[in-house]
VOGU-3710 file (C-alpha; in Angstrom, 3 decimals, decimal comma):
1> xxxxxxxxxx> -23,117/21,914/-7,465  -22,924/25,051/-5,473  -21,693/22,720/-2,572  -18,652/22,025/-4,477  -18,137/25,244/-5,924  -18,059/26,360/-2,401  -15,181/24,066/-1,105  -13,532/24,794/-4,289  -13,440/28,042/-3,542  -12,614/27,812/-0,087
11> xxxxxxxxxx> -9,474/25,452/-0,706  -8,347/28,297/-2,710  -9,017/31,184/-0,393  -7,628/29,395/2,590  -4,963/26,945/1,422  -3,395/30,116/-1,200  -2,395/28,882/-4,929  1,060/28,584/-4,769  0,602/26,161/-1,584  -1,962/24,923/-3,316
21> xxxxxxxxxx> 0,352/23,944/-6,017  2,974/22,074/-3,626  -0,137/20,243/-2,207  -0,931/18,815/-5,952  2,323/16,855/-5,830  0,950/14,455/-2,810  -2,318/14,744/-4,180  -2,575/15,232/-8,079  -6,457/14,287/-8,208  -6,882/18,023/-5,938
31> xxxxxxxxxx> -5,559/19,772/-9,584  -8,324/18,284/-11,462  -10,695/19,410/-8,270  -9,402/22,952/-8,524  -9,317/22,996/-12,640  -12,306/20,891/-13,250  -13,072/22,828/-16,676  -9,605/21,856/-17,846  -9,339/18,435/-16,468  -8,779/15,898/-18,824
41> xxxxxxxxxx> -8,189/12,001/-18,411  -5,087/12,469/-19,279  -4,396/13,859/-16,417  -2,764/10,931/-14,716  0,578/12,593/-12,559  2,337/10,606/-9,988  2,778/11,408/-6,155  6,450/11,920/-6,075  8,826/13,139/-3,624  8,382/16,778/-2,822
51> xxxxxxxxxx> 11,707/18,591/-2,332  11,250/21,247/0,420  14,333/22,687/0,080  12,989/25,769/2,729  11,698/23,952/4,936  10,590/20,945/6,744  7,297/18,707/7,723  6,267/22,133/9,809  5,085/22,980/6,033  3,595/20,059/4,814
61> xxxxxxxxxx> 1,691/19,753/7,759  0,735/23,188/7,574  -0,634/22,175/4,030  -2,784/19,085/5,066  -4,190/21,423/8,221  -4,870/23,806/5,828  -6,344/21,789/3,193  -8,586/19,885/6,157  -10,049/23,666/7,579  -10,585/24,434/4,007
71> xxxxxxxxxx> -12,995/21,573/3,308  -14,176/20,691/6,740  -16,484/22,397/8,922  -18,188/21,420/12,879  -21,274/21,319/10,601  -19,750/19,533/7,845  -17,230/17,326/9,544  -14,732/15,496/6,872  -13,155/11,895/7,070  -9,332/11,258/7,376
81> xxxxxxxxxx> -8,889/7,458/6,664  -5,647/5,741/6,630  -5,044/2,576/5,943  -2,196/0,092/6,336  -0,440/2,186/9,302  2,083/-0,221/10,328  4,031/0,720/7,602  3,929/4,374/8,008  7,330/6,127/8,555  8,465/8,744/11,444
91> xxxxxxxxxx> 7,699/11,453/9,672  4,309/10,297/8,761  3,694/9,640/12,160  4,731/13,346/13,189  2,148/14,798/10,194  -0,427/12,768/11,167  -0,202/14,221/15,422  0,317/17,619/14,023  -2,715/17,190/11,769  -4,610/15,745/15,259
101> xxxxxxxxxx> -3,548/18,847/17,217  -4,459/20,663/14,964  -7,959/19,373/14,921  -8,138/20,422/18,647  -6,657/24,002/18,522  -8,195/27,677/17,261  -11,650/26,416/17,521  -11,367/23,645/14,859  -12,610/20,975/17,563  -15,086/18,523/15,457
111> xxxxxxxxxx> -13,819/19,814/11,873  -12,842/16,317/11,064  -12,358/12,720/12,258  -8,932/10,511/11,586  -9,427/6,948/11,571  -6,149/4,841/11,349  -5,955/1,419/10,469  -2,834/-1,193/11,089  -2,644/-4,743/12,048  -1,876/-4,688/15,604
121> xxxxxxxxxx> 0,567/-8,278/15,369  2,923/-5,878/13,539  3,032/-3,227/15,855  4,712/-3,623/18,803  4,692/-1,605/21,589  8,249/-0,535/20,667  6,629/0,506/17,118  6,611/4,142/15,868  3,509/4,018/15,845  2,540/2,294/19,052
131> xxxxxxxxxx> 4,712/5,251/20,649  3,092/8,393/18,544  -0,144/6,934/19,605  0,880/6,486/23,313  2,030/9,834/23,089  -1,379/11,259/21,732  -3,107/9,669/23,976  -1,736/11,954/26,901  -2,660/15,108/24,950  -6,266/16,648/26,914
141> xxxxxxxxxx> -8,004/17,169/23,808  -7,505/14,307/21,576  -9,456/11,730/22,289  -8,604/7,868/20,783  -10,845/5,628/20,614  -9,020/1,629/19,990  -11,410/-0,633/18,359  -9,982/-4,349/17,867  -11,348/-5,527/14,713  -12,053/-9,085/14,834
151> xxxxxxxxxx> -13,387/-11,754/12,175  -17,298/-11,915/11,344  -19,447/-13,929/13,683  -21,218/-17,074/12,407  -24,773/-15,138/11,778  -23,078/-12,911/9,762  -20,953/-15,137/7,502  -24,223/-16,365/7,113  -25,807/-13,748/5,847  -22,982/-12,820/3,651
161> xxxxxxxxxx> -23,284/-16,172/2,241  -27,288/-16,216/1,752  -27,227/-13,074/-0,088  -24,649/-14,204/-2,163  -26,224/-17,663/-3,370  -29,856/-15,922/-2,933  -30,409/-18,714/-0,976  -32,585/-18,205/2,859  -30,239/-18,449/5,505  -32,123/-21,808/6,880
171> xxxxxxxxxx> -30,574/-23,164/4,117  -27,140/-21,848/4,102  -26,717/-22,595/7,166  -24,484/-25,964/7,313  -22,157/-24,379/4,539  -21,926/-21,279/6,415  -20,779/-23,094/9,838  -18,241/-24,806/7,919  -16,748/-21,841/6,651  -16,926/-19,796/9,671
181> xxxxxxxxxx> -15,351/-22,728/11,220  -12,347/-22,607/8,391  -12,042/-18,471/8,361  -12,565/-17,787/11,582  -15,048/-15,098/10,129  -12,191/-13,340/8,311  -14,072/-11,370/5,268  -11,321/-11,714/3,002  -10,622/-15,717/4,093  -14,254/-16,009/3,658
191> xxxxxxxxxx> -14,580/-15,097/-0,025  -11,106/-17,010/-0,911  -12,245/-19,867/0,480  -15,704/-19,806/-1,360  -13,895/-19,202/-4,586  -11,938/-22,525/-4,591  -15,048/-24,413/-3,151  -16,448/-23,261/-6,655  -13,111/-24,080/-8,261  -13,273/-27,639/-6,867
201> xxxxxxxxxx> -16,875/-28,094/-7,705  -17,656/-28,769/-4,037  -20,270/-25,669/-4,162  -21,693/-25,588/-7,624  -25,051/-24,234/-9,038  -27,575/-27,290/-9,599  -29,498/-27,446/-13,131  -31,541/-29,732/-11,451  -32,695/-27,879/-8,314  -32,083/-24,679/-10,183
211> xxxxxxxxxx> -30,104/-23,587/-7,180  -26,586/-23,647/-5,462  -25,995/-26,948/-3,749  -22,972/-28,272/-1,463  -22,186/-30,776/0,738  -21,391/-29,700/4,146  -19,505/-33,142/5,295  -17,604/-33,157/2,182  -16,456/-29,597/2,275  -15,268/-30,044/6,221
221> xxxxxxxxxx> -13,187/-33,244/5,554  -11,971/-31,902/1,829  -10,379/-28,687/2,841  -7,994/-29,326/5,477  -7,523/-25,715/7,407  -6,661/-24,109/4,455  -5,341/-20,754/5,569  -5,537/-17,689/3,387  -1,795/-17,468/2,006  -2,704/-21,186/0,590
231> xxxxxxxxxx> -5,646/-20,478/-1,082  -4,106/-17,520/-2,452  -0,852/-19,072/-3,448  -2,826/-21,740/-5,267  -4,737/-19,059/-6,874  -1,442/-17,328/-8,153  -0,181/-20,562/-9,448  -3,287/-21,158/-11,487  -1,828/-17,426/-13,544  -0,287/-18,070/-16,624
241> xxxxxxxxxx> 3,774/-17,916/-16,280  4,395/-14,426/-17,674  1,978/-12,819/-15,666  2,888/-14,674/-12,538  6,291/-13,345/-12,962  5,275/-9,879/-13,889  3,264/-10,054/-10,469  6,053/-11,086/-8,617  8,581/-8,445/-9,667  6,141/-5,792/-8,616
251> xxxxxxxxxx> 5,260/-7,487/-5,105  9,215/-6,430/-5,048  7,824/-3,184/-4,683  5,312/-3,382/-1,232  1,346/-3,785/-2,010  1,409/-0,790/-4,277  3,550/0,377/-6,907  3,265/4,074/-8,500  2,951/4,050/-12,344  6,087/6,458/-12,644
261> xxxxxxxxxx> 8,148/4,062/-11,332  6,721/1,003/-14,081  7,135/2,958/-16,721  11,028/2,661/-15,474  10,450/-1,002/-15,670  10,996/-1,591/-19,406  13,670/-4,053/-19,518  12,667/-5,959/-16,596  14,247/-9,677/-16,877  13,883/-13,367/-15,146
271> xxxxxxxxxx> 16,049/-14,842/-13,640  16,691/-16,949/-17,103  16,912/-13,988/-18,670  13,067/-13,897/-20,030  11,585/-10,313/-20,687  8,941/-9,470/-17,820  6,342/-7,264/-18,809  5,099/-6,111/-14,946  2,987/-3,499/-16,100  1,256/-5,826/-19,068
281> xxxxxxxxxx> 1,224/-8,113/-15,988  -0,710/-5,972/-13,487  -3,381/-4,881/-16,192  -4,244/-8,351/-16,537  -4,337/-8,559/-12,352  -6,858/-5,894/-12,678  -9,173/-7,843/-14,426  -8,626/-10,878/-12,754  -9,594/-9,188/-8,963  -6,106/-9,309/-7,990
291> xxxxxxxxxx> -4,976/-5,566/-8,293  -6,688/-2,278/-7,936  -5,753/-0,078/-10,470  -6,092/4,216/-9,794  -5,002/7,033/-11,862  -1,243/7,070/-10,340  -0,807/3,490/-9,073  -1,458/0,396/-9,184  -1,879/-1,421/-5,794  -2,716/-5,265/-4,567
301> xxxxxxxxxx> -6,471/-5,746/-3,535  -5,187/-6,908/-0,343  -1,894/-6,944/0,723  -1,992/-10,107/1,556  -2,089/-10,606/-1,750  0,870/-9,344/-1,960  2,473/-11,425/0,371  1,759/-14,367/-1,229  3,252/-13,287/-4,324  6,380/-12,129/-2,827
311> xxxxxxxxxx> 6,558/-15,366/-1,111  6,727/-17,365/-4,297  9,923/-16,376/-5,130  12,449/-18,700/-3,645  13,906/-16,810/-0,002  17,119/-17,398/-2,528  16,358/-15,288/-4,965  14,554/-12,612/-3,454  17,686/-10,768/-2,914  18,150/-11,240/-6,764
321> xxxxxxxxxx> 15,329/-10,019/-7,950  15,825/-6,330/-5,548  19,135/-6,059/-7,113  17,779/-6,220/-10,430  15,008/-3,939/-10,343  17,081/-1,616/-8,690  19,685/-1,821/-11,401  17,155/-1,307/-13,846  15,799/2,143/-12,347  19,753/3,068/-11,477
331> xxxxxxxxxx> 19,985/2,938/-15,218  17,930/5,906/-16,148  19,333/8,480/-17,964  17,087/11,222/-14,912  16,494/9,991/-11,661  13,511/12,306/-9,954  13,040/11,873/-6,625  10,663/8,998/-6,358  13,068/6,994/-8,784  15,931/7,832/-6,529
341> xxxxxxxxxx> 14,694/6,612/-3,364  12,812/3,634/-4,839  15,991/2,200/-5,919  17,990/2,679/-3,270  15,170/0,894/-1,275  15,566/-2,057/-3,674  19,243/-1,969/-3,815  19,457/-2,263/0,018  16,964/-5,135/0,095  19,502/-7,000/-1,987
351> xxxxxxxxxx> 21,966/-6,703/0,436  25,395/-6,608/-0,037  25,953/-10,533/0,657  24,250/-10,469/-2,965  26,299/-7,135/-4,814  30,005/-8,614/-5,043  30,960/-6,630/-7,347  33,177/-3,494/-6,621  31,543/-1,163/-9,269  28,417/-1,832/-8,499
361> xxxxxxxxxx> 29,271/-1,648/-4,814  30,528/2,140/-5,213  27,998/2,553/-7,477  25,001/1,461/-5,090  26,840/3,584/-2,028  26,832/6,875/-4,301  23,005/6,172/-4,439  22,443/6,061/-1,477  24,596/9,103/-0,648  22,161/10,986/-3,259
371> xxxxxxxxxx> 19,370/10,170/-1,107  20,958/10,703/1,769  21,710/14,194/0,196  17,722/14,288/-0,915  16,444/13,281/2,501  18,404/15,601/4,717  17,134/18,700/2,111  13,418/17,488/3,035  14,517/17,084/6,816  13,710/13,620/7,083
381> xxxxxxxxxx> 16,898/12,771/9,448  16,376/9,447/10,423  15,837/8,155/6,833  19,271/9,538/5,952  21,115/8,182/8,555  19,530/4,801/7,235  20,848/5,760/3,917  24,495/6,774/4,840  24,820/3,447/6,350  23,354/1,942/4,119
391> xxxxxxxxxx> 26,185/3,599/1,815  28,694/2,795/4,041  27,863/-0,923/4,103  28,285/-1,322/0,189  31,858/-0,113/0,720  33,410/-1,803/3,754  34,457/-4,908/1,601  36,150/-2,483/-1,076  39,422/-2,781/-0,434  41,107/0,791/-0,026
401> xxx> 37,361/2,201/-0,043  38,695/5,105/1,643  41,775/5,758/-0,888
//
């Protein structure tokens, strides 16, 4: 459309091509934007680690503003939405202020509109997060707006319900108390709960009355509070072994898990030694509703999801299973920058309660001296000071460690 050839050619014009280049790294579907007569679906590169080695988040924030004025417009404002902020680092923190003040300077008021998202029991007020926010908050021109999200209210987890049986809502109404009473209107509770009513055959579709039918007294005494993490446990359980286990090893990973870094993964084992296919694993949890599946990752629907799946491994073995994922990326033969910082992430999970021996001890600290080394070239301070003690850790029960 004209439209797009437009902000096509405005991203060009205003972000330049070789920044445009650097800004394909963090975003590799903006090359087949900019090249859509070459684009190909085999286009499928990985976000990786960009190495700035001349400079420091001034840049990449310069790139997003950059990118955001390019496609944006008072007319034409553009949404900014990220998810799952509690996990966001400093230095995402800093990018997304400077992208905020940037929103409010040189007559770019109302190009576009952030909206963060985080569960607020994981942010204290102590948090990164809780303290860049604070901080923006004081700023004249940025305004924040806190909206506490709550569950669904009865009426609409009736609704929700009634559309979904194609029933009238007179008549979902008892079932839809009960599970409003169970959820507490939580959207995602809500549909895991309905899922193993229909697993149990407590709300099943009647040949009879050609319709869904249910008993509402038999439903409230049958499913005892059943919190989310059960129902989902029970649903991982229900998996068949292999791809339980392949699920597993990638919860290892966070709720989402780049495909770069699985294609590493090729002689993942058990802790009996069985091969693990995650990848094989996490096509399968695409079909089955469990994972999302994009061009460069593969990510839990929810990430409670991925809790639950972590949390099937035995609090035991979970140091195990870090070490041994991290081995197995340590092993490559070319460690890019994703790779390297990946495993030293699951490395340091382990612990060194779990690496006892002194090879792999100076081993693990000279990995996380390279991304030490990698993180101080991209200015990212604080995240090498984690990884030089990190380092250090792995060789204070060396003896002569210093020799």
């Amino acid at each position: 459309s004209d439209y797009l050839d437009y902000i096509i050619q405005s991203i060009k014009t205003t972000v330049g091509e070789s920044n445009t280049a650097a800004l394909e790294l963090f975003i590799p579907s903006l090359h087949n934007l900019l090249n859509a007569s070459q684009a190909t679906s085999d286009d499928t590169t990985s976000p990786r680690v960009v190495n700035f080695t001349d400079s420091s988040r001034t840049r990449v924030s310069f790139l997003f503003c950059s990118l955001l004025s390019a496609i944006s417009h008072p007319s034409h404002p553009a949404l900014l939405l990220l998810d799952d902020l509690q996990w966001a680092d400093t230095a995402s923190n800093e990018i997304i202020g400077d992208i905020l003040k940037f929103n409010d300077e040189n007559g770019n008021h109302g190009r576009f509109v952030v909206v963060g998202i985080y569960r607020d029991n994981e942010v204290s007020a102590s948090h990164p997060l809780a303290v860049k926010v604070s901080e923006l908050d004081h700023e004249p021109n940025i305004n924040i707006t806190k909206i506490a999200l709550g569950g669904m209210i009865g009426d609409d987890v009736n609704e929700m319900i009634s559309e979904s049986l194609r029933l009238p809502l007179r008549l979902t109404s008892s079932l839809s108390k009960v599970v409003h009473k169970k959820t507490d209107g939580n959207p995602l509770f809500v549909v895991e709960f309905l899922h193993s009513l229909v697993k149990e055959k407590l709300l099943y579709f009647s040949l009879t009355s050609k319709r869904w039918s249910w008993e509402a007294d038999v439903i409230d005494l049958k499913c005892l509070k059943d919190d989310v993490a059960k129902l989902l446990t029970r649903k991982l359980l229900n998996l068949p072994p292999k791809m339980l286990e392949g699920l597993k090893c990638a919860s290892c990973f966070g709720s989402q898990i780049f495909t770069s870094t699985l294609l590493c993964l090729s002689d993942v084992k058990s802790i009996d030694s069985k091969s693990i296919d995650v990848m094989g694993a996490l096509e399968v949890g695409v079909e089955c509703g469990l994972i999302e599946r994009s061009v460069a990752m593969f990510q839990f629907s929810h990430d409670l999801i991925q809790q639950a799946a972590y949390e099937l491994i035995p609090v035991v073995e979970q140091p195990w299973y870090h070490k041994m994922l991290g081995g197995v990326l340590v092993a490559q033969s070319r460690l890019d920058d994703t790779i390297l910082f990946v495993a030293a992430d699951q490395v340091n999970r382990a612990g060194i309660q779990t690496i006892t021996d002194s090879k792999e001890r100076i081993l693990f600290a000279g990995l996380n001296l390279k991304a030490a080394s990698k993180s101080m070239e991209q200015s990212e301070y604080d995240s090498a000071l984690t990884y030089l003690n990190s380092g250090l850790l792995f060789l204070t029960c060396i003896p002569d460690h210093w020799g």
